[in-house]
C-alpha positions, 0 to 999 in steps of 0.5 A: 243082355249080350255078348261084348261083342254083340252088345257092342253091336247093338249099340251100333245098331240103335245110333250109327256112332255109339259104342260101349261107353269108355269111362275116362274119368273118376266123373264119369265113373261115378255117373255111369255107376249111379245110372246102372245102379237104377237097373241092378236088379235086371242086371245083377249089378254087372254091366258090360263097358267098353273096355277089351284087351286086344294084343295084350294091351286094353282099348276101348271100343271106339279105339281109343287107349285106356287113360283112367281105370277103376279096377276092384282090387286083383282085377284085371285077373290074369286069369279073367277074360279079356272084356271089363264089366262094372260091378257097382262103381269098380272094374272086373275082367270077365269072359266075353262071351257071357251074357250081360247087360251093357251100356252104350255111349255115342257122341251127338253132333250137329 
């Protein structure tokens, strides 16, 4: 459990390329959300992605815009913080400096 910031670090740190996955589909929604659920019990069913708000518009960590969201409904909070954690199979904004499980994404070439 980590920061954004520093879980988007450790990614780094166990593969060069990986980041805090990006989620751009429904698909891979619903894929990222059935693997988390196997650790819902160490992490409180809230998982730190990618997604950041950086001058006011969100980005993932690997730069790229947001084209799909999942957001629970009144998310993103205006009142919330400034990185999105899954809760289950939707999207909440919450503080980056809070402590949370997250998960990684890297692509794999050859």
């Amino acid at each position: 459990m980590s920061s954004w910031s520093a879980g988007n670090s450790q990614c780094g740190d166990l593969q060069p390329s990986a980041t805090l996955t990006s989620i751009d589909s429904v698909f891979e929604n619903v894929e990222i959300a059935a693997y988390a659920s196997n650790f819902t019990a160490l992490c409180a069913n809230t998982f730190f992605i990618g997604l950041h708000k950086q001058s006011n518009t969100w980005k993932w960590a690997n730069n790229d815009q947001s084209k799909y969201s999942n957001w629970k409904v009144g998310y993103p909070n205006p009142n919330g913080g400034d990185c999105a954690a899954l809760v289950g199979n939707t999207w909440v904004n919450t503080n980056c400096d809070i402590s949370n499980c997250f998960i990684c994404e890297y692509i794999i070439t050859q």
